[in-house]
N, C-alpha and C positions, 0 to 999 in steps of 0.2 A: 182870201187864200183859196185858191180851185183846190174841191176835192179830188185826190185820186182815185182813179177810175177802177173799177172793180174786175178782179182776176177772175178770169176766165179761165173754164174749166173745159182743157179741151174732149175729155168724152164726153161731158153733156152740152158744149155749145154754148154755155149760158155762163152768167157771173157766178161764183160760188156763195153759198150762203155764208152769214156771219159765222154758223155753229160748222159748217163744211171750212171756213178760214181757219177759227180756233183746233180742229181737228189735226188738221197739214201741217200749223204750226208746231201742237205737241209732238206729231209722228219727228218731225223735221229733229224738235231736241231731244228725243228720245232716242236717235239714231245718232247724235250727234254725241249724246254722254256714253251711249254703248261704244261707238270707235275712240274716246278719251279711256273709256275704261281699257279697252284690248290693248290700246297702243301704252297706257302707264303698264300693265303685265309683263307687254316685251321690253318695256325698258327695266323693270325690276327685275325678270328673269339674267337679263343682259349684264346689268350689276352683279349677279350674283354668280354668274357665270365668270364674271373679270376677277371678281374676289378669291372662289377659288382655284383661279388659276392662280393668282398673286401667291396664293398660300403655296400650292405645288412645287414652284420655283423658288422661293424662298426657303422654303423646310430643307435641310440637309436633307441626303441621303446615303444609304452604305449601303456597297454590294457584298455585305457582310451580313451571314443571317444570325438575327436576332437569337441566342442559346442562353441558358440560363444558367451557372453553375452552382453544382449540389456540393457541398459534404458528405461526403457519402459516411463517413468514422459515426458521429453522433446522432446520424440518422439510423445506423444500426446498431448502435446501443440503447435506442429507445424502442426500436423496434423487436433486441432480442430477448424481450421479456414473452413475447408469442412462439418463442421457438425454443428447445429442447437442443439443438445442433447451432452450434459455432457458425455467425452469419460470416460470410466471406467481404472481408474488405482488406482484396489486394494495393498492395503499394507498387504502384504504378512508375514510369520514369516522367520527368517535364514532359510537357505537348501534349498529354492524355487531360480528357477533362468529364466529367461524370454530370449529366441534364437529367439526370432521375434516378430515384432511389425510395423502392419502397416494398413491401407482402405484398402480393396478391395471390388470389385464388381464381382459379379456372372454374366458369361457371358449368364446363362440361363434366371434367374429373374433378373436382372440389379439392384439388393440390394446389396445396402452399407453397408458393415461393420465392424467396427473396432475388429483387429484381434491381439490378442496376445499369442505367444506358451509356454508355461510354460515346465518348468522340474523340475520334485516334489523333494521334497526330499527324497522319495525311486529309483531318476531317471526314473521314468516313464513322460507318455507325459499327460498332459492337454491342450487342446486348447478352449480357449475364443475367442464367438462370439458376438459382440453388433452390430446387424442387424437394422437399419433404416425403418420404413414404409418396415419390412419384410411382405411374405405370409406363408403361412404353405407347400407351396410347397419347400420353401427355406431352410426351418427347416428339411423336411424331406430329402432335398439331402443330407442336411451336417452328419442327423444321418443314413444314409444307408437305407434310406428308412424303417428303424425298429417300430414298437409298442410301446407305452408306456406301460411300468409294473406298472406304480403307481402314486404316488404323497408323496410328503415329504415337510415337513416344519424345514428349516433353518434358526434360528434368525429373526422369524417371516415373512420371505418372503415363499410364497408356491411355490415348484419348480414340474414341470413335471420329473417323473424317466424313463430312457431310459436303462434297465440293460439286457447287451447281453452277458453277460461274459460267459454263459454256452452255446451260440448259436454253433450250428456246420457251423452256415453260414459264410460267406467273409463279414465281414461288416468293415473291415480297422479301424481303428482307432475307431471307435465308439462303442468301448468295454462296456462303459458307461456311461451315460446324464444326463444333467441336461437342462431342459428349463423353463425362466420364463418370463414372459413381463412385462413393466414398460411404461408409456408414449407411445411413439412411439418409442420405442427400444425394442427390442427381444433377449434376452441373451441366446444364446447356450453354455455347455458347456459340450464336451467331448474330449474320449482318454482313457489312460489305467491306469490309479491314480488309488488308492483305494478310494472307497466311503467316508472314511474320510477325505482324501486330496480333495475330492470336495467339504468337507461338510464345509474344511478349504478356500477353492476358495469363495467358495458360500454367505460365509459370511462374506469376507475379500471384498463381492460387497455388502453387505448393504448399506450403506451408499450412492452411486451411486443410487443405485432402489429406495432410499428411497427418495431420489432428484429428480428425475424423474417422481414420481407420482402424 
């Protein structure tokens, strides 16, 4: 059997040594399990890339945003053992729906007060505030620090109007207001309702203001 003739090494001219063979051959598998290794990566990246997509188009979706609804009744009956004044839990018509309810305290003015998030039935926001021995500095954090534009009277209680809805300012939520006081409680109420979903709020708290005077 003729040997095969020995490889040549073209920058030195000459046949390569046995230990210069065994070398080329490691580099040769070395380079060969490195491009095995990259090339399994993008095909496992690629799997998992096709997986979740499967999932994306598969999972329902709603263009409905996810709300939570509260009880608001039994949440302030456990809650009005902290409070001295009748909490407010207006009765509402259908299409109104309540995503929170609970005390807080202003970490600036240390006022308490019971808070409930409404969603109108046009799905806009109302947030109700029953402030405790509030100040007027409290009142004005919560409406963006805004003006009052008026005064209005709802089912005989007189409310302070707080109406920014054409401001070009950043005033969050405080698109539009209502304030009135009772006892030692301060109702604020804004958000982005229409004036007559406040006017529906507003008087769905009679009866509360009317207890409290």
């Amino acid at each position: 059997m003729a040997q095969r003739p020995q490889r040549v090494v073209a920058e030195l001219g000459r046949p390569e040594t046995p230990e210069e063979t065994a070398a080329r051959k490691a580099q040769n598998s070395r380079l060969h399990r490195q491009r095995q290794t990259v090339l399994n990566l993008v095909l496992s990246l690629g799997a998992s890339l096709l997986v979740v997509l499967v999932i994306v188009l598969l999972v329902p979706r709603s263009d409905t945003a996810m709300t939570r609804d509260v009880d608001v009744a039994p949440i302030a009956e456990q809650a009005q053992v902290a409070s001295d004044d009748q909490l407010a839990v207006p009765e509402l018509p259908e299409g109104w729906r309540a995503n929170a309810a609970e005390l807080r305290t202003s970490q600036v003015d240390e006022v308490t007060a019971w808070y409930v998030g409404y969603l109108t039935p046009s799905d806009e926001y109302i947030g109700m505030y029953q402030g405790f021995d509030a100040n007027p500095t409290w009142v004005a954090g919560l409406l963006a620090r805004t003006l009052a534009t008026g005064t209005t009277t709802i089912d005989g209680v007189e409310w302070t109007v707080y109406d920014n809805r054409d401001t070009g300012d950043d005033v969050g939520n405080a698109k539009y207001g209502l304030t009135t006081e009772a006892g030692d409680s301060t109702f604020v109420l804004l958000g982005t309702g229409t004036p007559e979903e406040f006017e529906t709020l507003a008087t769905a708290l009679t009866p509360t203001i009317d207890a409290l005077r």
